[in-house]
N, C-alpha and C positions, 0 to 999 in steps of 0.2 A: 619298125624302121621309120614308120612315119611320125610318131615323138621325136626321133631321135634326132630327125634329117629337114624338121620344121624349122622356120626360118627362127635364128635367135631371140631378133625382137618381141616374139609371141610371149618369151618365159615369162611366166609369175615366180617374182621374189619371192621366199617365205624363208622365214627365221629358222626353222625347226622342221624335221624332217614327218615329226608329226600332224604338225600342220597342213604338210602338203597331204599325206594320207587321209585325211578328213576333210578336205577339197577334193579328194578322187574319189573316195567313198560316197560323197553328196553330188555330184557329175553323175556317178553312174544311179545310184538312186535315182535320179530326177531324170535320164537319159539323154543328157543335155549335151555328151560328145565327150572329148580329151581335154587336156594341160600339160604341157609343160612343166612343171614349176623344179624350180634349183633352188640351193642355197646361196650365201656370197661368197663362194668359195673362189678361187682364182684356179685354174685348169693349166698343169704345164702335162701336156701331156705324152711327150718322151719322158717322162720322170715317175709317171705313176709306180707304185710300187704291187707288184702282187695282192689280191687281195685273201686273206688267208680263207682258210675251206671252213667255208657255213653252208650247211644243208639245205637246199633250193637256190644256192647261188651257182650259177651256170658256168659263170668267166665272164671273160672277155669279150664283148662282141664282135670286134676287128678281127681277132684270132678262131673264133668259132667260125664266123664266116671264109674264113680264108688267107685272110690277114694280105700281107704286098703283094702275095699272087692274084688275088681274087677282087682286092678293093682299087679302083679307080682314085688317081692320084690326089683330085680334087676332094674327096672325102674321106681321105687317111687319119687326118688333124681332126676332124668329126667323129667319127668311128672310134680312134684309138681310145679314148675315155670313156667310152661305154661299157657298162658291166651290167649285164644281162643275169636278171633273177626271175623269180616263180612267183612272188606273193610282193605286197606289200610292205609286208613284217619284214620281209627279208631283207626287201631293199631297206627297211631304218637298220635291220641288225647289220648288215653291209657299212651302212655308211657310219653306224658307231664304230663300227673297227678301225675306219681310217677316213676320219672328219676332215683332218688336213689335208689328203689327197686332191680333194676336188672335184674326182670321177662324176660320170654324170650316171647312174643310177636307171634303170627302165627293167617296165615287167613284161 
């Protein structure tokens, strides 16, 4: 949650989803903490569309955790675009499925 729920300004831009994965691979190497990092993608995130079923991808995290019942008003718009995976791999195989989404991606 604490990727998720970090203040915006922290993100590192990266071009390529590979990119970010070998910034989180050399972080945890080095044991030097977390990142952020996105793409430039623009986030509408009433509009996101399902993300279809890849093996180690979880959902939703808005809805896993409970969705309007459970999530606090001010973190809806935060939360909704979250999609929650297992690995790395997962999240680039994720976000090749739906690059124009926007979704923000966490392991």
């Amino acid at each position: 949650m604490a990727a998720v729920l970090a203040e915006r300004w922290q993100d590192v831009l990266v071009e390529a989803p590979e990119t970010a994965k070998n910034i989180v691979e050399e972080l945890r190497r080095r044991g030097l903490g977390r990142a952020a990092l996105v793409t430039n993608d623009v986030i509408e995130a009433d509009a996101l569309p399902p993300h279809p079923a890849i093996d180690g991808l979880a959902g939703m995290l808005f809805d896993l955790i409970g969705g309007e019942q459970a999530v606090p008003a001010p973190l809806r718009d935060i939360l909704r675009p979250v999609v929650l995976v297992e690995t790395l791999d997962v999240a680039i195989a994720a976000w090749r499925s739906r690059p124009e989404n926007g979704a923000r991606i966490v392991t």
